[in-house]
C-alpha positions as CSV (number, residue, x, y, z in Angstrom):
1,X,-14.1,-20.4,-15.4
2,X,-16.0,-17.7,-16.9
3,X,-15.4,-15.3,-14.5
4,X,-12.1,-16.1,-14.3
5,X,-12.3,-14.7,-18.1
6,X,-14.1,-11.7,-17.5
7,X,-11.7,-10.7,-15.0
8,X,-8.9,-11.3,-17.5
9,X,-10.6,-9.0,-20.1
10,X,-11.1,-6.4,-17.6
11,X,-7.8,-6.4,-16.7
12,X,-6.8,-6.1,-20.0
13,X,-9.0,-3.4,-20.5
14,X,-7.8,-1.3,-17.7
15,X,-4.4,-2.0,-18.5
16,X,-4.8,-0.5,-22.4
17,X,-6.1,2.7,-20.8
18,X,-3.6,3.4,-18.2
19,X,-1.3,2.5,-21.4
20,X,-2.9,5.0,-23.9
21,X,-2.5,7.5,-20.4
22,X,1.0,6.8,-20.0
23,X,1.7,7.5,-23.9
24,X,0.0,10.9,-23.7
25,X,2.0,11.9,-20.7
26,X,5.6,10.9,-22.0
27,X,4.1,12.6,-25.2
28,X,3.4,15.7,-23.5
29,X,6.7,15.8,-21.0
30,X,9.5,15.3,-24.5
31,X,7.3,18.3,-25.8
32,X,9.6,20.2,-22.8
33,X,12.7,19.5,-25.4
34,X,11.0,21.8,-26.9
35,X,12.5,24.3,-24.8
36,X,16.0,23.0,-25.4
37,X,16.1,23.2,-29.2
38,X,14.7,26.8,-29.2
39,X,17.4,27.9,-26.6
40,X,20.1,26.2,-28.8
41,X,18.4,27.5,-31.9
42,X,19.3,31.1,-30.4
43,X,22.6,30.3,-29.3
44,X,23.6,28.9,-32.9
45,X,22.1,31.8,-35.2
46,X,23.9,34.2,-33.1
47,X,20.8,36.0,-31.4
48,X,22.5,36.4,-27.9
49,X,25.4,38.6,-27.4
50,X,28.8,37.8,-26.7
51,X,29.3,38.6,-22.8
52,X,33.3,38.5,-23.0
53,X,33.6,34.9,-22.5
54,X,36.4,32.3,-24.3
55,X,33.3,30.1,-24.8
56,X,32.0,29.8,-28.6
57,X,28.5,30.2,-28.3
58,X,27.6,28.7,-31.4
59,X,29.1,25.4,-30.2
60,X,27.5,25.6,-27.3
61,X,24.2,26.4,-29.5
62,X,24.9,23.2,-30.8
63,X,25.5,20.8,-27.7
64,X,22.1,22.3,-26.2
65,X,20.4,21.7,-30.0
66,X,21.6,17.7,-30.0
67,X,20.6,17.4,-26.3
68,X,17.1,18.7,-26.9
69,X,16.6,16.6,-29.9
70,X,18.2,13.6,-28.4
71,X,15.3,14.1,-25.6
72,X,12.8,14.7,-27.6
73,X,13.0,11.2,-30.0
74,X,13.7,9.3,-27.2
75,X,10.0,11.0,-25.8
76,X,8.3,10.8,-29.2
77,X,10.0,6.8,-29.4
78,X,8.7,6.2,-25.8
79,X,5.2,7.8,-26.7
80,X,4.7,5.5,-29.9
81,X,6.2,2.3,-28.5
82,X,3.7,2.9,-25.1
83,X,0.7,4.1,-27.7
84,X,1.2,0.7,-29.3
85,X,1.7,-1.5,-26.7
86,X,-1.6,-0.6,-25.6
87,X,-3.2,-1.1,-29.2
88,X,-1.5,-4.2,-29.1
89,X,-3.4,-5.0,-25.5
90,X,-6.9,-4.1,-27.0
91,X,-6.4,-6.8,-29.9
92,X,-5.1,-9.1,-27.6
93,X,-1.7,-9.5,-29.9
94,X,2.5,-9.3,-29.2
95,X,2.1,-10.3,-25.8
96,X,5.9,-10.6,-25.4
97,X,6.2,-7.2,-26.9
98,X,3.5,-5.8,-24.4
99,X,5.6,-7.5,-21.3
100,X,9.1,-5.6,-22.8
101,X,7.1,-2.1,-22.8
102,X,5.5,-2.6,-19.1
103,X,9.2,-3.4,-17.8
104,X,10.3,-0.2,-19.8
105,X,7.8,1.7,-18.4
106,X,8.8,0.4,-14.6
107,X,11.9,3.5,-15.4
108,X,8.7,6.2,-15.5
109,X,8.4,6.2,-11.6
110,X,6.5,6.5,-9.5
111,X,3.0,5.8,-12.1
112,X,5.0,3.9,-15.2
113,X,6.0,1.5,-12.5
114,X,3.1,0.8,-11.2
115,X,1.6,0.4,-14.1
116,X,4.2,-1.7,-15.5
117,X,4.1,-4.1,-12.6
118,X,0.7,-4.6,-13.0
119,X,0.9,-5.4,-16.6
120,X,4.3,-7.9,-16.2
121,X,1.6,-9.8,-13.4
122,X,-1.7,-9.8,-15.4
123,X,0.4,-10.8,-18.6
124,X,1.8,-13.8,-16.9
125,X,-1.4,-15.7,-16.2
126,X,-2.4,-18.7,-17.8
127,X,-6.0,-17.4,-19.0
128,X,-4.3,-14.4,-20.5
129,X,-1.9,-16.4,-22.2
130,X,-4.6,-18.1,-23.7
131,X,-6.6,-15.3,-24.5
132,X,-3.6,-13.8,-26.7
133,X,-2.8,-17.3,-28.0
134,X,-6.7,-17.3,-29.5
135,X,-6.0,-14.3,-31.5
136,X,-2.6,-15.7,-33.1
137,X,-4.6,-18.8,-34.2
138,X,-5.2,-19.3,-37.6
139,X,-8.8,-19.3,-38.6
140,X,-9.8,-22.9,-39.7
141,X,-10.1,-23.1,-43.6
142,X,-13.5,-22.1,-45.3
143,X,-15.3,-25.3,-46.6
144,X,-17.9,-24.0,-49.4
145,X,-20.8,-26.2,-50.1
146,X,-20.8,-29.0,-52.7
């Protein structure tokens, strides 16, 4: 039965890091929007110039602008929600919570999906049920000395 612990803890273990991993890639790819909001930026301020076209380039600034930011808080929202999924692992806490990140993270293929499989199968065992279920226990009340 031990074992059958240890394993469970490893698991665990394993699973936080490729977790905190995961975070610091999706952090690093929404940086790309980056790229998006500066080329906006230029269109809306007026920096290019016109090229004979009907098309308004400030509007056009502005479409490229929203997408960029749109990408990059749905990056930065990915990045926090996988950054504390995987806190949430380590302290054996919000299983449920940890199981709706791993099936979000089965969308980052071909690595999120593996790693989200892994973690929908190891959260699904009895002895890690129990091991989150020890931490949401209340600690039995303090009895001082008479």
């Amino acid at each position: 039965m031990g074992e059958l612990v240890d394993r469970d803890q490893e698991h665990l273990t394993l699973l936080k890091l490729g977790f905190y991993i995961m975070a610091g890639f999706h952090g690093f790819c929404s940086l790309f929007s980056v790229i998006y909001i500066a080329l906006g930026g230029l269109f809306v301020l007026g920096v290019t110039r016109p090229t004979g076209s009907s098309v308004d380039e400030r509007l056009v600034g502005l479409i490229i602008l929203g997408v960029g930011m749109g990408i990059l808080l749905i990056g930065l929202a990915g990045t926090f929600l996988t950054y504390f999924a995987g806190r949430s692992l380590g302290e054996r806490r919000h299983r449920i919570f940890c199981m709706v990140v791993a099936a979000l993270l089965c969308l980052s293929i071909p690595f999120g999906t593996v790693l989200g499989i892994c973690a929908i199968i190891v959260l699904n065992r009895p002895g890690v049920k129990g091991l989150f279920e020890e931490q949401r226990a209340p600690p039995p009340p303090h009895r001082s000395p008479a």
